[in-house]
N, C-alpha and C positions, 0 to 999 in steps of 0.2 A: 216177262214183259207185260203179259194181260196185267196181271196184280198190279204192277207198276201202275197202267194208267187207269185202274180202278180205284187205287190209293188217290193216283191225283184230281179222277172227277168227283171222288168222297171231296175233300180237300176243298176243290170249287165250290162243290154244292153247299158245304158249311160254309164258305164264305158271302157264297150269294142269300142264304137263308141266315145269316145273323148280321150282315151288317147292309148287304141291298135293298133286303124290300121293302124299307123305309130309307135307304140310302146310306153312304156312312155320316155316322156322328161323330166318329173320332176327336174333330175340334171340337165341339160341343159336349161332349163327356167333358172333355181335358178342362175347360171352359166352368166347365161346373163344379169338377173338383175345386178348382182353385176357390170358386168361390164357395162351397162348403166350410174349406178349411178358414177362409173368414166366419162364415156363422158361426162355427164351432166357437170360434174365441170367443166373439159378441156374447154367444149366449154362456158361454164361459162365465166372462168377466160380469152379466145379467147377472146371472145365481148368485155368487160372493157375492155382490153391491144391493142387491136389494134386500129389504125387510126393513125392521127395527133398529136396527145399525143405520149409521149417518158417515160412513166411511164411502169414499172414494176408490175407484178404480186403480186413481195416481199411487193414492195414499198406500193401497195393499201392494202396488205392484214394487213401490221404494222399499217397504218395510220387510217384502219377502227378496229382495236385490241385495238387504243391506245385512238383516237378520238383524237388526237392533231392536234394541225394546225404545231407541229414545228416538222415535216415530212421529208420525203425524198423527198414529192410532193408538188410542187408549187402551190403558187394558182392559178394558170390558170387551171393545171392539176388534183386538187381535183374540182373544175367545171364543166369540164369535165368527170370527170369520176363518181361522184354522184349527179351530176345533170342531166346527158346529158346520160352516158352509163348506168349506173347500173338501171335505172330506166326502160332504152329500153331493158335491158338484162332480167329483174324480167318477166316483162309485154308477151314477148316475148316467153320465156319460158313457162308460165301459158297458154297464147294464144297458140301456140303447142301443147300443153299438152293434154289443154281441148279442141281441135279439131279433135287431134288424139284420143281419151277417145271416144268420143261423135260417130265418125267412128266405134269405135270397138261394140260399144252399140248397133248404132242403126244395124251392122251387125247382130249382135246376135239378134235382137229383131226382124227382118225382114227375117233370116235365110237364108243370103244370101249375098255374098262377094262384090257387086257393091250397095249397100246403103252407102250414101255416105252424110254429109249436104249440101255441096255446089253441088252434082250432083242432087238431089229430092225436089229443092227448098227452103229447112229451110234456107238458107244462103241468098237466095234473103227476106225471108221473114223480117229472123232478119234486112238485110237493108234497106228495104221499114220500119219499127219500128222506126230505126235510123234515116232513111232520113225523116220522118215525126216531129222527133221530133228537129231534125235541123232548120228544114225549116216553123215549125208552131211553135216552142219554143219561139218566140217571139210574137205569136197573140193568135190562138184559145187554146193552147199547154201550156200557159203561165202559166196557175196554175199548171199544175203537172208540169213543170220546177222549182217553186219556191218551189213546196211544199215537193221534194226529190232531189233538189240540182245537187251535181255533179253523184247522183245514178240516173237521170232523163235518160239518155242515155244510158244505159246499159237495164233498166227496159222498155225502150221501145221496142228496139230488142230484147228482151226477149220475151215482152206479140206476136210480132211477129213473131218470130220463135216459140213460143208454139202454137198458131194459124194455122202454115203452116202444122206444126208436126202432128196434130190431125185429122186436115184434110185429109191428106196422108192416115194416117192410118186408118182412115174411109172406106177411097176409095182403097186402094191397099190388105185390109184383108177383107177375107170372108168366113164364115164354120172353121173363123181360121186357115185360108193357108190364106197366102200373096199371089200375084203373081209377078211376078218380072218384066214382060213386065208392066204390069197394075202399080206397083211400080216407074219404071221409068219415062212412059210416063204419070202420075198423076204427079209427080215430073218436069214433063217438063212445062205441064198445068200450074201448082200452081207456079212456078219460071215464068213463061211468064205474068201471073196475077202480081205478085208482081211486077217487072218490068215496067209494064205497068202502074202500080200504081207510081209508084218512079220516073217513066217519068214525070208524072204530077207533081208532086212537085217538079221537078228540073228548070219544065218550069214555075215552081210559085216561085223559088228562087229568090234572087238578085245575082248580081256578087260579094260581097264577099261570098255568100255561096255555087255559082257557081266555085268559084277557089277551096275551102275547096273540094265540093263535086265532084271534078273532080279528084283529087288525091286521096282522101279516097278511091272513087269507084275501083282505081287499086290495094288496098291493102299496105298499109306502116306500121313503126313501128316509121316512122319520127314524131317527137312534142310527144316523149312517154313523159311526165312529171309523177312527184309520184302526183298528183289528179287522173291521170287514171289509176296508179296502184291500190289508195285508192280506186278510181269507181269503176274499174273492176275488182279487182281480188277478191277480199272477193267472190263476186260471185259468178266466175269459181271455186273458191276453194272451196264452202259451196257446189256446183253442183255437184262436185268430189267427196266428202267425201262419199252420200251413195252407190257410183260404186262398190266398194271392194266387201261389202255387197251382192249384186247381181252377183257375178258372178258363185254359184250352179246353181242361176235360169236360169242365157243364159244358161251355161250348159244343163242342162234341157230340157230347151226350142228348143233345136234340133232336139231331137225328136218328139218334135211336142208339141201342146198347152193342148191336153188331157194325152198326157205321163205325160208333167209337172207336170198339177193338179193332176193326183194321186200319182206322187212323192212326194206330201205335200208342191209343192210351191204352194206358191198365185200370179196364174199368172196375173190377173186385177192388184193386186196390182204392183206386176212387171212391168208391163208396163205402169200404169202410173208415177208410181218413173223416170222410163226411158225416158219416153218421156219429165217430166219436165225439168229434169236435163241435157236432150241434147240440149234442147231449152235455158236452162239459160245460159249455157256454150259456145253456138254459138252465140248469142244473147249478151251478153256482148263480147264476141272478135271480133265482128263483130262491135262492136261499137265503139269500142278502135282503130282497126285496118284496116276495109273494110273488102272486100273485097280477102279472102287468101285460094285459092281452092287446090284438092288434097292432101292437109295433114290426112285427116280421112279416104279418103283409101287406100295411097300408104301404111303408116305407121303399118297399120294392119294388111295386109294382107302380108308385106314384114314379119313382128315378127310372123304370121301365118303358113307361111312356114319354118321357123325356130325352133320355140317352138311347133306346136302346138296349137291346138285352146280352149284349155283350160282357159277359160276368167279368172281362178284364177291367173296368170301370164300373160297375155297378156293384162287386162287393165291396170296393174303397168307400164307395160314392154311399151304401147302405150304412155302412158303417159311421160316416161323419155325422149324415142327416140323421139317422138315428137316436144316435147321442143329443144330438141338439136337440132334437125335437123332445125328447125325455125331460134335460133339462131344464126348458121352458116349460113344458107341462107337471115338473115338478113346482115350480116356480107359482105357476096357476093355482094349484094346487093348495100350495102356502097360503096363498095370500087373497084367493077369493072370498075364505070366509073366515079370515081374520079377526080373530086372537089364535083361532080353534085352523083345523085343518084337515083338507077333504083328502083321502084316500087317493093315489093319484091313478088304481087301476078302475075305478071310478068311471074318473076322466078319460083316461084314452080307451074305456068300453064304450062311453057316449060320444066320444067322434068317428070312433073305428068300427063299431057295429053299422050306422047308418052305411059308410062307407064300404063294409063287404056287402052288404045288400043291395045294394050300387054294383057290385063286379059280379055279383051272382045272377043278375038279372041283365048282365051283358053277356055270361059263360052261360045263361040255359040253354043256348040253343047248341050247345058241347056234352051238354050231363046227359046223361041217361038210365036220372034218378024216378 
């Protein structure tokens, strides 16, 4: 009977600590998803329709309803635009999606709003995976390049960002409290090792894998082709699927890792689901794409102070805004310095560094760096 009504003021107490002391947002999550899933398309249908093309939104959307070549859209312009856009647009969005997802996780999973993949190392890790598999795909690398094809690149930075991920957590959790100085400055460790690694294979590349890996390394969406939609998104999407599932357990997991367990999660289990799944989803965008920092935690922690930290809406809600916001700043990207084009990790280093230094200078009085 005690258990019983220990069970139930756990229970209260997470409810009044994630949805009371800002009140509920419920309508107001709900409210925003919907209207996400409109950006999402706008900035959708943005990507295809803009550039050097002079096609319409109408135009593409009859021509892909109808599948005809005898269109509103020439062929130049259906080349363009599903060969060249819709494919950077797919990829783009998925890579956001699952960057911003993977931010909100490993938030929740580390109970604390500056875990980030590209700020704790998983992002160098997943690209020391990639650059390995770049730069040895053709010698020692060569069997696992033949023997899973165009999945060889994705599964690399993968097995590398689940590597970095596990690590971290090794090092940064103890008695079951994380710390967050020890969190970051293990993340700085492991992101300097991986680096330091990827330097050596850079200096064992040749110059065409030295042109390839000079521009990767700044982040682009340029050369999106549908192989690395096929490559990389089953992935990010198979990584995605079990987040929904997990979101009583961040919940949960707020208040602490022995709240959880007697709430009736399984927290091992939780955390290893979460750590694979952040790792498969950095780990293939990071292969596709380089290099593409602060999206996992401007993304979150902007739908954080809006919503709520309710991960039953804020990992949907991470994921739409995500994608969007990639895609548009793909788009930026294109066409600010047209003909030519800017690296698009670039751009979201120069809106998202301002911005964590903004949240760091709200959490000093939490560090105890």
């Amino acid at each position: 009977m005690a258990f019983n009504d220990t069970v139930t003021g756990l229970k209260q107490m997470s409810q009044r600590t994630t949805y009371r002391r800002d009140g509920d947002r419920t309508a107001l999550a709900v409210l925003v998803l919907v209207g996400l899933v409109l950006v999402s398309a706008i900035a959708f249908a943005f990507s295809i329709t803009t550039g050097a093309s002079n096609a319409s939104i109408i135009d593409v959307i009859v021509s892909m309803a109808t599948g005809s070549a005898d269109s509103a859209l020439s062929n130049r312009d259906r080349i363009v635009i599903f060969d060249i856009r819709l494919p950077r647009a797919i990829l783009g969005f998925l890579i956001g999606g699952g960057l911003a997802v993977s931010g909100a996780v490993m938030q929740g999973l580390f109970r604390n709003p500056l875990a980030d993949p590209g700020l704790i190392g998983v992002s160098a890790g997943s690209s020391l995976g990639a650059v390995a598999m770049i730069v040895l795909g053709g010698g020692g690398l060569a069997p696992v390049a033949h023997l899973f094809g165009i999945f060889s690149l994705p599964i690399a930075a993968f097995i590398g960002g689940l590597v970095t991920t596990v690590l971290l957590y090794r090092v940064a959790t103890r008695h079951g409290q994380t710390s967050i100085a020890t969190l970051l400055l293990a993340g700085i460790a492991l992101g300097s090792l991986a680096l330091a690694a990827t330097g050596i294979l850079i200096y064992m590349a040749d110059d065409r894998q030295l042109r390839d890996l000079t521009f990767w390394s700044m982040g682009s969406l340029a050369g999106s082709t549908w192989s690395k939609v096929i490559g990389a998104g089953p992935i990010i999407v198979l990584s995605l699927l079990p987040l929904p599932f997990m979101a009583r357990g961040l919940n949960a997991l707020t208040l602490g890792e022995a709240a959880a367990f007697h709430m009736g999660v399984a927290v091992q289990r939780l955390k290893n689901v979460a750590i694979v799944s952040v790792a498969a989803a950095v780990g293939a965008s990071v292969a596709v794409s380089g290099g593409i920092g602060f999206v996992g935690i401007v993304v979150p922690h902007i739908l954080r102070m809006i919503i709520g930290p309710d991960h039953r809406f804020l990992l949907p809600a991470s994921a739409l805004l995500g994608g969007s916001l990639l895609i548009v700043a793909d788009v930026v990207a294109r066409t600010i310095v047209s003909p030519a084009e800017l690296p698009i990790g670039i751009l979201t280093a120069g809106v998202g560094g301002p911005f964590f230094l903004w949240m760091l200078l709200r959490q000093r009085s939490r560090l105890s760096l």
